[in-house]
Steps between C-alpha positions, in 0.01 A plus 500: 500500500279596202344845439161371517543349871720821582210714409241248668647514821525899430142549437351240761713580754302798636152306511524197734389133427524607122735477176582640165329313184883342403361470125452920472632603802173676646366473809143364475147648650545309787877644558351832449232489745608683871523323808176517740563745767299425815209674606598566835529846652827640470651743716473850300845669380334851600414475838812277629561716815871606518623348850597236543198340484485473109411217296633326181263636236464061419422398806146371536249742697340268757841407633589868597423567855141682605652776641735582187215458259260710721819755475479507123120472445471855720807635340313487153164606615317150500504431904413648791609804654712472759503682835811709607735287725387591874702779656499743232357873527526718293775342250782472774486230808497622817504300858100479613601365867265666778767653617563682176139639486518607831776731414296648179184538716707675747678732279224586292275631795828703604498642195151608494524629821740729396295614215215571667638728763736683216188599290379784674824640530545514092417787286521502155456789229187477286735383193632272706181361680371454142793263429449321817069454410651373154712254668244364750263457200748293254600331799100385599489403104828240547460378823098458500485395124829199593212378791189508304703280203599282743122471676379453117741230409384324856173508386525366192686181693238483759244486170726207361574738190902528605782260650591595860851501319365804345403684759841454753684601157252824453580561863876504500491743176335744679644502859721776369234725370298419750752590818627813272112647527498433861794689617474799282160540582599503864806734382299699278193541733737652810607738272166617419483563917148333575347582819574225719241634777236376267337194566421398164879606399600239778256201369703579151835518701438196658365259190844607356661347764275191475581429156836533528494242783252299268726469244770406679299193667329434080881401427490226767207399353624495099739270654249265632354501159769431370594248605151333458598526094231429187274267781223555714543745762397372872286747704825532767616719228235672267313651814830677617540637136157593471501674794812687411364615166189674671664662723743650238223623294284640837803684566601639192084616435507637803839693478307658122202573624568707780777679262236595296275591755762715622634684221117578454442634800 
């Protein structure tokens, strides 16, 4: 075999359908000219998701399944957000059977029963007291400030400005914060021994308990909604959250106001 077809074959192999010139042995404008790649969307090498449900990067886009290209157009910021899988509070999963609630109803009114009838019976120091009006404050700031985020973020979604997606995700970020406020300002407040013979100290006792209860009930709800997703939300289910939400925020204005009024008077 001569050098000239050695180095044809050598120089046209790489560019199909073509050939080396075999009088000078280089490859011609039409050898040099790449091959047409086709328009198509392609599946992007950046935001191949890493189970198992990745894609050759060559594989043609409208032949990958909806529900693995909706994956990777939210995982890069170009779909929609997507609602927290149904069942989750707070970051963690926890059974939301009736039975379940039940017991947290139950044991949460045992537990402020036993609040309210230690408070009179505490005395603190004045250092101390000061520590415990310090605590009940920061504690109104985190719990109250968690709700009112929450209520905003709702609002905005009622307003069509936010994804209900949104919202449920706002909501499980701050069921810590917003649980922490609740207890220790029920912890704090006992230590600051309020007079439980008042009747506007019991109307503040009392919406404590109810939004506590409340908020046990709103995760039944966040469930509900949940499971609805990114779609339109039946009445069945937005009047039961709705209702939830104003009772949360009647509760925790009334619990502040008569605080205030107290620590005024």
């Amino acid at each position: 075999m001569s050098d000239l077809q050695t180095t044809g074959r050598h120089f046209g192999a790489p560019y199909p359908g073509g050939s080396a010139d075999p009088a000078s042995g280089r490859r011609t404008p039409a050898d040099r000219a790449p091959a047409k790649v086709p328009t198509e969307r392609y599946w992007p090498a950046a935001s191949a998701p890493s189970d198992r449900t990745a894609v050759p990067v060559n594989r043609p886009w409208s032949s990958i399944p909806a529900s693995v290209r909706d994956r990777s157009a939210t995982s890069t910021g170009g779909g929609p957000s997507t609602a927290p899988a149904a069942g989750w509070r707070g970051g963690h999963r926890r059974p939301a059977g009736r039975n379940v609630l039940a017991g947290a109803v139950l044991a949460m009114s045992v537990g402020w029963v036993a609040v309210v009838l230690a408070a009179p019976h505490l005395t603190l120091s004045p250092g101390w007291r000061m520590v415990a009006l310090f605590c009940h404050l920061t504690c109104l700031v985190v719990g109250f400030g968690a709700v009112l985020t929450v209520d905003w973020f709702s609002l905005r979604w009622l307003l069509r400005q936010e994804r209900i997606g949104t919202v449920l995700t706002t909501a499980r970020g701050t069921h810590l914060l917003i649980w922490l406020g609740l207890v220790g300002l029920v912890v704090s407040g006992a230590a600051l021994r309020p007079d439980t013979s008042s009747a506007l100290v019991q109307i503040k006792l009392v919406a404590v308990l109810v939004v506590g209860i409340n908020g046990l009930f709103l995760g039944r709800v966040s469930d509900r909604l949940t499971a609805v997703g990114d779609g339109p939300v039946p009445w069945s289910r937005l009047l039961p959250a709705a209702g939830a939400a104003t009772v949360s925020q009647l509760g925790w204005w009334t619990a502040t106001l008569i605080g205030f009024w107290n620590a005024q008077h």
